[in-house]
VMD Tcl script that draws the C-alpha trace (Angstrom):
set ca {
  {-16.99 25.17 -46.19}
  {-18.56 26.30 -42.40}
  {-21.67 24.48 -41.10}
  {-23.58 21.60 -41.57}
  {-24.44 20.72 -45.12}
  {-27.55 19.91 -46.40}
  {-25.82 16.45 -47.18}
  {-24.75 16.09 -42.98}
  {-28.68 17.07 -42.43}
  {-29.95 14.29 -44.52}
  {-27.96 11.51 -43.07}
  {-28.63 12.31 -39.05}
  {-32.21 12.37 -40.30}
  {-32.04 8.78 -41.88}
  {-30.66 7.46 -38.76}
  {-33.18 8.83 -36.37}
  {-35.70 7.44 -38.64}
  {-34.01 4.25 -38.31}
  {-33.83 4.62 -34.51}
  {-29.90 4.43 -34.26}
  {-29.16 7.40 -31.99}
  {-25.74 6.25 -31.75}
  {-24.88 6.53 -35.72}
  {-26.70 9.63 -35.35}
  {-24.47 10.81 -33.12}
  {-21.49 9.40 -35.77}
  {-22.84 11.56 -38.26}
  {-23.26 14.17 -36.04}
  {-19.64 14.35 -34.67}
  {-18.33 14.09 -38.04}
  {-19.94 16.68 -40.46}
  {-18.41 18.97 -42.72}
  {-17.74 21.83 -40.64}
  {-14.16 22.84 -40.36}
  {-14.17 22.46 -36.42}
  {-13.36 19.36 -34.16}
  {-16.17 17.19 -33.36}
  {-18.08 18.48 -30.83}
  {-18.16 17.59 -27.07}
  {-21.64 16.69 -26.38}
  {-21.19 14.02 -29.43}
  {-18.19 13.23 -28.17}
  {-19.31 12.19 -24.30}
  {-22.62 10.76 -25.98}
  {-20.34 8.02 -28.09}
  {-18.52 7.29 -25.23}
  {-20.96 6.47 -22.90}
  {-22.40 4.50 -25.69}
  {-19.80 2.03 -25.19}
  {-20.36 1.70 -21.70}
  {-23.87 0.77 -22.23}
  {-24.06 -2.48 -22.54}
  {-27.03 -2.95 -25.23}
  {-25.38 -1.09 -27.40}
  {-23.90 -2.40 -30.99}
  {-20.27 -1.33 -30.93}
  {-19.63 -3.24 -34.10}
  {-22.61 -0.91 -35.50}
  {-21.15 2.05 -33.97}
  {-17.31 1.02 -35.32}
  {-19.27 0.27 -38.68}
  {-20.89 4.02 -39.31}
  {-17.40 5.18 -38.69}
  {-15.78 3.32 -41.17}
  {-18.51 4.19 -43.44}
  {-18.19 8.36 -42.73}
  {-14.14 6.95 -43.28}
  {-14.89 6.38 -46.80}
  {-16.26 9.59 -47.40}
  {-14.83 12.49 -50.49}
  {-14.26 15.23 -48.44}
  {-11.18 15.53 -46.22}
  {-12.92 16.98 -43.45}
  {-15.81 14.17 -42.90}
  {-12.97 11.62 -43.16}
  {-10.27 13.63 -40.83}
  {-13.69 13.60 -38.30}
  {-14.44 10.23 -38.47}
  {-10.35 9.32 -37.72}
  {-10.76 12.02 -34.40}
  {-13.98 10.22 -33.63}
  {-12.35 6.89 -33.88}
  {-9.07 7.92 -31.79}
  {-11.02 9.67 -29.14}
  {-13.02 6.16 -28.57}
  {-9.83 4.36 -28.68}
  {-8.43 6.25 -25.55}
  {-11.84 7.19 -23.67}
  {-14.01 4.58 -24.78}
  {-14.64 1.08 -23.24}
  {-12.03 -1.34 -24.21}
  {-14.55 -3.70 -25.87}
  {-14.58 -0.71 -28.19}
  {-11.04 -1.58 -28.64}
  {-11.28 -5.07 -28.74}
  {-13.84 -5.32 -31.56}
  {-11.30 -2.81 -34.13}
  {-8.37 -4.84 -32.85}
  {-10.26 -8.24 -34.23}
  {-10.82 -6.77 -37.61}
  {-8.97 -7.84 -40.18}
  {-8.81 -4.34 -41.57}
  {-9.35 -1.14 -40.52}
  {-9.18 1.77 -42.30}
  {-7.86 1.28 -45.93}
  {-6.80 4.94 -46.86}
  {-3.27 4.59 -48.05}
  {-4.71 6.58 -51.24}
  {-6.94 8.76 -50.25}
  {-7.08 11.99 -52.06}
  {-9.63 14.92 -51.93}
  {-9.03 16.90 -55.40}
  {-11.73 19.76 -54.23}
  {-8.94 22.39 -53.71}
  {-5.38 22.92 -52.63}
  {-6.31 22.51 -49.00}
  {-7.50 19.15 -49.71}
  {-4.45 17.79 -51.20}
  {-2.25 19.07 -48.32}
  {-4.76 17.83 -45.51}
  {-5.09 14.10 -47.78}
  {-1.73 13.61 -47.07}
  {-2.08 13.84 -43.58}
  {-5.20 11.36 -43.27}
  {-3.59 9.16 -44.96}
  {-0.83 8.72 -42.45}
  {-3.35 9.63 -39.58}
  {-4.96 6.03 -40.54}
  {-1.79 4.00 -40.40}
  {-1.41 5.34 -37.47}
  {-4.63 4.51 -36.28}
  {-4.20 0.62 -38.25}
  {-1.02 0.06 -36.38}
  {-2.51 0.99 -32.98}
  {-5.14 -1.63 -33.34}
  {-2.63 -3.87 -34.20}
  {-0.50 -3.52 -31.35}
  {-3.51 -4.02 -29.33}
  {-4.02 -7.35 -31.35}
  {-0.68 -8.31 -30.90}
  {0.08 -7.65 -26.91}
  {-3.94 -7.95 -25.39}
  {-3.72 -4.50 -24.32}
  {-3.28 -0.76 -24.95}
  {-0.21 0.77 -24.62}
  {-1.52 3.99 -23.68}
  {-3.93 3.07 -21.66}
  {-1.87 0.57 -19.37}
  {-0.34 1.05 -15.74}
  {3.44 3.25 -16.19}
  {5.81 3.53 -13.64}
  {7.74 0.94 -11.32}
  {4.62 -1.27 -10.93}
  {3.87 -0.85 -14.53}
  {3.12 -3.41 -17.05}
  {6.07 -2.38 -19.38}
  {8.33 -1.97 -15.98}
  {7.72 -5.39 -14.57}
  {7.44 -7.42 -17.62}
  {9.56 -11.00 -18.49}
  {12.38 -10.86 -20.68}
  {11.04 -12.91 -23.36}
  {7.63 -10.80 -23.29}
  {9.16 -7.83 -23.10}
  {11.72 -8.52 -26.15}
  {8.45 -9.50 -28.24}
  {6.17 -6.34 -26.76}
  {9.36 -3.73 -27.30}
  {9.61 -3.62 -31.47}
  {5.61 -4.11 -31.20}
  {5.57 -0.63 -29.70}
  {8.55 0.81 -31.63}
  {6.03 0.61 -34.59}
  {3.34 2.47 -33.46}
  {5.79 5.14 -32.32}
  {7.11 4.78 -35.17}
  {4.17 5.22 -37.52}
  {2.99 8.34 -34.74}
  {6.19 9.75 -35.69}
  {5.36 9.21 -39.31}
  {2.37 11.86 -38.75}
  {5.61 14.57 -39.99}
  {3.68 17.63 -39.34}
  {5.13 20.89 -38.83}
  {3.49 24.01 -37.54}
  {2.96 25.92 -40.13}
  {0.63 22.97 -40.97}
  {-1.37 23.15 -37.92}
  {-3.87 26.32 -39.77}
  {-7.35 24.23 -38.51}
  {-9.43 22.94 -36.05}
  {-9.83 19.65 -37.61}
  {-5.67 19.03 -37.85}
  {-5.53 20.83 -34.57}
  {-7.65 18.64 -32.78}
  {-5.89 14.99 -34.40}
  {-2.43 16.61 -33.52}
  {-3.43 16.96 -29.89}
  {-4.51 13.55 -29.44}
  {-1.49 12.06 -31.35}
  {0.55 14.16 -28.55}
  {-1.23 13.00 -25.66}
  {-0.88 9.40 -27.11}
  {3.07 9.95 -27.58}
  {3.82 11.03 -24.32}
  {1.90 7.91 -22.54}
  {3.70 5.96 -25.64}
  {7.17 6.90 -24.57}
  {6.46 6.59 -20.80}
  {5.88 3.17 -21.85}
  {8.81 2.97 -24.04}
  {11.12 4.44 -21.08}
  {9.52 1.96 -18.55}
  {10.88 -0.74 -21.10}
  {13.72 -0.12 -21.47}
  {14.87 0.82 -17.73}
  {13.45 -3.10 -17.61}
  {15.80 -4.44 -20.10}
  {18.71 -2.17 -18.78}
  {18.30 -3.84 -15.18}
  {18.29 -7.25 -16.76}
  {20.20 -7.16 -19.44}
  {23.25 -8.74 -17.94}
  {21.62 -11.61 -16.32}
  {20.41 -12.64 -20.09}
  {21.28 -14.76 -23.17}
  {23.09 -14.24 -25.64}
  {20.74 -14.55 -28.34}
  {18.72 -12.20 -25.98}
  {21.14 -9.66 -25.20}
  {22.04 -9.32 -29.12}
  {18.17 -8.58 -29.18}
  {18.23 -6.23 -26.37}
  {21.00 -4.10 -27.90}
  {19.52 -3.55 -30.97}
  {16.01 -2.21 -29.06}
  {18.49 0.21 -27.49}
  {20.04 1.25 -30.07}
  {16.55 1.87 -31.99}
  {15.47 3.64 -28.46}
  {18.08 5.83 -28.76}
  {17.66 7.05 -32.61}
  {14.05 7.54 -31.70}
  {14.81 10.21 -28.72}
  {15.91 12.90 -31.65}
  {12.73 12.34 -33.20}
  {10.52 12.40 -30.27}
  {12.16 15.29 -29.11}
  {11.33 16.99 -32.79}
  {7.54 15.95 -32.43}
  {7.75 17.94 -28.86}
  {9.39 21.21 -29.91}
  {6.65 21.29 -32.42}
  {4.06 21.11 -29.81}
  {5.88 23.85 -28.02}
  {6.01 25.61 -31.22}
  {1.78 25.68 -31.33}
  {1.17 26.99 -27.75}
  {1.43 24.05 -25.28}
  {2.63 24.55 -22.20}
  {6.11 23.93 -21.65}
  {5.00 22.59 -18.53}
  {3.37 19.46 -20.15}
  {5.85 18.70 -22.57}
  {8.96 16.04 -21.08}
  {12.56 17.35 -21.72}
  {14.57 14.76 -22.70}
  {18.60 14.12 -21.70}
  {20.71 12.02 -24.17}
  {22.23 8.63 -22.90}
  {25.65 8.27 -21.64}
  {27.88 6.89 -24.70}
  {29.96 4.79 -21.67}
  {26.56 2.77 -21.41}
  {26.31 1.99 -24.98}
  {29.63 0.78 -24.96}
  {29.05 -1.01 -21.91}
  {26.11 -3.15 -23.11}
  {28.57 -4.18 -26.44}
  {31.35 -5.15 -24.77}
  {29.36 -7.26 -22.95}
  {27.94 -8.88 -25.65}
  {31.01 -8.94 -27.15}
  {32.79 -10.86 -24.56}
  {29.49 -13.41 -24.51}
  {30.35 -14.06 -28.32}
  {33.54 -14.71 -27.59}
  {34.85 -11.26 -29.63}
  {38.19 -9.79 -28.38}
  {37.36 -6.18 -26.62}
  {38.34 -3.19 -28.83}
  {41.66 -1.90 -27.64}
  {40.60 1.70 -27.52}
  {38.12 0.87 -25.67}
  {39.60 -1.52 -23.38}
  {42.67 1.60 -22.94}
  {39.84 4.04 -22.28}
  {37.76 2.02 -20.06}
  {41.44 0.73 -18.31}
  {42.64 4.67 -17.41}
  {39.42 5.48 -16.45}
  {39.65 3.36 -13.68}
  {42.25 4.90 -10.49}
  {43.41 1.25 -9.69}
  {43.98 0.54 -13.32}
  {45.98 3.92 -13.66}
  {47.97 2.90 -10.22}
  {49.14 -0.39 -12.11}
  {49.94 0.93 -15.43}
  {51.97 3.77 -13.75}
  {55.89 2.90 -13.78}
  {57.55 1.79 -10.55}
  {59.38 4.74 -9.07}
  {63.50 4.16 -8.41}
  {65.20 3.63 -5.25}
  {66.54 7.39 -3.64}
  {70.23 7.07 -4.92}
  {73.05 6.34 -1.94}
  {74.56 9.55 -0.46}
  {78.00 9.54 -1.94}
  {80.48 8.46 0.59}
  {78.52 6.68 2.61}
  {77.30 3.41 4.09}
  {75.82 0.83 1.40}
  {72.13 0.77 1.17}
  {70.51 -2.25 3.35}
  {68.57 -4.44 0.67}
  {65.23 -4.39 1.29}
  {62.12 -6.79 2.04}
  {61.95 -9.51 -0.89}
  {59.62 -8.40 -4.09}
  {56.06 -9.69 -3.31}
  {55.02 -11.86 -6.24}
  {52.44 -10.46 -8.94}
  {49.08 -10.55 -8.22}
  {47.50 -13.70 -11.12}
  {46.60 -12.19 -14.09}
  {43.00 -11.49 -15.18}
  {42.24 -12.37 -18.74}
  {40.65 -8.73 -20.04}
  {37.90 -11.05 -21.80}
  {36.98 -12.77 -18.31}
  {33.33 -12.30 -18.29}
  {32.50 -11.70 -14.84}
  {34.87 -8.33 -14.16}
  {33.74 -7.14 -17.64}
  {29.87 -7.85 -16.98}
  {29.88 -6.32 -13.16}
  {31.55 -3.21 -14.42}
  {29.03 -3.00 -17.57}
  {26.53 -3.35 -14.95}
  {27.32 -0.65 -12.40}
  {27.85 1.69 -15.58}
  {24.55 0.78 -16.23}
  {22.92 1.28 -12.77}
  {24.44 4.77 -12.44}
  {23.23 5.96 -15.96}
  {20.23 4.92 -14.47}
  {20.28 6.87 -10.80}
  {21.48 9.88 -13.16}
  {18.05 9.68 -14.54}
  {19.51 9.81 -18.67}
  {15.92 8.04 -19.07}
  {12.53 9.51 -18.59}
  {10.63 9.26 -15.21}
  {7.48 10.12 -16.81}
  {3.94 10.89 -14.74}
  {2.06 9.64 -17.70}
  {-1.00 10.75 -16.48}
  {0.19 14.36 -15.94}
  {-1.10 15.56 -19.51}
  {-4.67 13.75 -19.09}
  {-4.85 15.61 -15.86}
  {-7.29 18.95 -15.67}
  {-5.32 22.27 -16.25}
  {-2.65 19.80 -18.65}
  {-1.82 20.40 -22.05}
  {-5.80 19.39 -23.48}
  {-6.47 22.49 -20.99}
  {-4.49 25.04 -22.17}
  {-4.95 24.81 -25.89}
  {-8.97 24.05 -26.04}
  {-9.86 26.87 -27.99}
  {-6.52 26.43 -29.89}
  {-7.66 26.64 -33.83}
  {-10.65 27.40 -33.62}
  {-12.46 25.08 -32.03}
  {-12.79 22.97 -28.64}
  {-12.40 19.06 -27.97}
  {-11.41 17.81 -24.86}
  {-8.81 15.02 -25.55}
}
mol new
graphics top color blue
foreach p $ca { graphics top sphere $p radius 0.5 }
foreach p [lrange $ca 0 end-1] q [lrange $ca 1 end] { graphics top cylinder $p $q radius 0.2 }
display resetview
């Protein structure tokens, strides 16, 4: 179906009659037309929530309401529309989803008007938990994880250990459900799809920078923690590093549709030493013996270590016939020996394993802003499927 029904006609009209320009402009950005939601509706919303007189609970209500729409495409619209505010918007915009106690209830949502409905159902449905669990996550740490500062004076960067080790799993989730979004190119045949895809890339890449920032944090502190705290930290790593295949998926798709190389983040796998690192550690603050591989492997990798283990070589025999050998200078007694659990040696070594996997930049150093920027990746795919949104 192309253009605006009779149906998208009808409802503007009631709301100019009503005098809402705003859920006129709803209903506008989110007809049934098989094309993003257009710009001019677009910057109109968003200014809206600048304005100050303006009802953003009316404005968040006429969205939910095109949300619970039959067709797939008013409903896909009204997600965009939603997203786009989320990012672009005023925070109060933000603010007043993030207080609701639900948003969008579409876990079984199903258009039955054709075959192209039932594929594209399936992805609104897991569009809107998307959407659910990014309002949550705003609920849950008073600010947007997209939207916030990256970088060494970032939020994620220079947050407390106990913060941090609450905020960390919050955002794991919302990568998590982004992730969930399991689209593949072949998939990607609309504007509509086109145009959530983009945004969902634009919000992983500011999502990761974040992750990244957080866990370069918890890296740096990690061995000035607690136990309990340390057992917690490990596991986020861990979960950080399963996550980097399936980032890494999301971007070769991206790649896959046209966007610029360029604007998508390559992404190097961590050191093994530096997971091992981080569980001895803990290890040893548990009280666990060390692993003898390990403790062989880490042993011989060091040269002092491999100058002790190697054996003593002989005294040069006498030459036959002659003079005996003067004895030499008394043995020097062994140096004390160091417990292998001793947590100090174990915990600076751990650390400086750390601190280079760190300088050898395994982890992102992301310019978050770099694909929000004119000429990024919004840029070079506007008229990608058929339609233009600027994202």
């Amino acid at each position: 179906m192309s253009g605006q029904t009779l149906t998208d006609r009808i409802a503007a009209a009631q709301y100019s009659l009503t005098g809402s320009e705003v859920s006129r402009a709803v209903c506008k950005a989110t007809t049934h037309e098989q094309t993003p939601p257009k710009k001019k509706h677009m910057e109109y919303l968003i200014q809206a929530t600048q304005e100050t007189n303006v009802n953003v609970p009316q404005m968040a209500d006429t969205l939910m309401e095109r949300a619970g729409n039959a067709s797939w495409v008013v409903v896909f619209k009204a997600l965009i529309t939603t997203h786009h505010l989320m990012v672009h918007g005023n925070e109060r915009f933000m603010q007043f989803l993030a207080s609701r106690n639900t948003l969008f209830n579409l876990s079984n949502f199903l258009d039955k008007t054709g075959s192209h409905g039932y594929d594209m159902s399936t992805f609104i449905r897991r569009y809107s938990r998307y959407l659910n669990e990014k309002a949550f996550a705003y609920r849950q740490m008073a600010f947007d994880f997209v939207r916030v500062k990256k970088g060494a004076e970032g939020v994620m960067r220079t947050m407390p250990v106990e913060k941090l080790l609450k905020g960390m799993p919050t955002l794991q989730s919302q990568i998590d459900a982004l992730l969930d979004f399991d689209v593949h190119a072949k998939d990607l045949d609309n504007g509509v799809i086109n145009a959530c895809f983009l945004l969902l890339f634009k919000d992983l890449i500011k999502l990761y920078a974040c992750y990244n920032d957080g866990i370069i944090n918890l890296l740096e502190k990690f061995f000035q923690m607690k136990r309990s705290q340390c057992k917690d930290g490990l596991e986020i790593y861990k979960r950080f590093l399963t996550r980097m295949t399936r980032v890494s998926e999301f971007f070769k798709i991206a790649e896959q549709v046209g966007i610029d190389k360029n604007d998508i983040p390559e992404l190097t796998q961590a050191p093994e030493s530096l997971l091992e690192s981080l569980e001895t550690h803990l290890n040893t603050l548990e009280g666990k013996k060390p692993s003898p591989t390990k403790d062989a492997t880490a042993n011989n990798s060091s040269p002092a270590a491999a100058a002790a283990a190697a054996p003593a070589k002989p005294a040069p025999p006498a030459p036959a016939g002659g003079p005996p050998a003067r004895p030499g200078p008394p043995a020097k007694p062994p140096p004390p020996s160091v417990t292998p659990t001793a947590p100090a040696p174990t915990a600076a070594v751990a650390a400086a394993t750390t601190s280079n996997a760190l300088d050898d930049g395994f982890l992102l150093d992301l310019d978050p802003m770099s694909s929000s920027s004119k000429g990024g990746a919004a840029a070079a795919v506007t008229g990608w499927g058929g339609g233009k949104l600027t994202v």
